[in-house]
C-alpha positions, -999 to +999 in steps of 0.1 A: -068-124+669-045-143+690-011-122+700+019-135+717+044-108+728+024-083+699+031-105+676+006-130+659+004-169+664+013-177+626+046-154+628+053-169+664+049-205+645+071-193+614+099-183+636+098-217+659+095-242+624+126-218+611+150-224+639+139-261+645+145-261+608+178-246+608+191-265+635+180-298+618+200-284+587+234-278+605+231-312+623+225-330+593+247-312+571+277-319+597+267-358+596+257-359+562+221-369+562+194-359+540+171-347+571+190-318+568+173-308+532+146-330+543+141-304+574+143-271+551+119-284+523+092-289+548+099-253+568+097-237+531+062-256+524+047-249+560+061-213+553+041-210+523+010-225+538+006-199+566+012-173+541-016-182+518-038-185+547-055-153+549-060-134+576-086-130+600-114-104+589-128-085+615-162-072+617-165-041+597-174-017+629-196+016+621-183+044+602-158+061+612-144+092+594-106+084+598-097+052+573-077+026+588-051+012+562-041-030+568-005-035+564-003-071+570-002-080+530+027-057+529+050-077+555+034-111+538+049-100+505+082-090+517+088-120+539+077-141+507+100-121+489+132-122+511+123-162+517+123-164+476+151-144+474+171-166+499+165-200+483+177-185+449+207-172+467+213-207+486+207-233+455+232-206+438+255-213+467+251-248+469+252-254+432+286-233+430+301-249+463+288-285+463+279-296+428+311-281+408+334-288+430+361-306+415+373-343+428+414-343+425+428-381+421+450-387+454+486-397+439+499-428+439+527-436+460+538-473+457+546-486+427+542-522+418+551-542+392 
């Protein structure tokens, strides 16, 4: 298994889609482009890709008394889980912030007849 900096090669690719992703998202927000949902739609799917990839099995080595536990499912379900939890929390937000938002009429200031 690959390892940059002890951490894997899917988690070093997660992080690098997520802040190219984010920065696409505050650009396009601030010029008010759809690359910007465009950008986090597509870091969301290739999110969900690496984390149904599963991971690499090693070799099952002779018996050894002591039993090694694998963690990895654990971190896998609670980055899915805070990722989840997240886009719940920011449609909420952008429902509440951007869809309801009320438009007020600008007042008219020249009367004519």
């Amino acid at each position: 298994m690959t390892t940059i900096g002890s951490i894997g090669i899917g988690l070093l690719i997660l992080i690098i889609v997520w802040i190219l992703a984010l920065g696409i998202f505050v650009v396009g927000v601030k010029l008010q482009s759809n690359i910007a949902w465009i950008a986090l739609g597509s870091a969301a799917v290739i999110t969900i890709i690496l984390i149904s990839i599963p991971v690499e099995k090693h070799k099952p080595k002779e018996k050894i008394e002591t039993e090694e536990k694998d963690y990895t499912q654990i971190y896998k379900n609670l980055l899915l889980a805070f990722m989840i939890f997240t886009a719940i929390i920011g449609f909420i937000a952008f429902f509440l912030f951007h869809c309801i938002e009320p438009v007020r009429p600008k007042q008219i200031k020249v009367f004519t007849k």
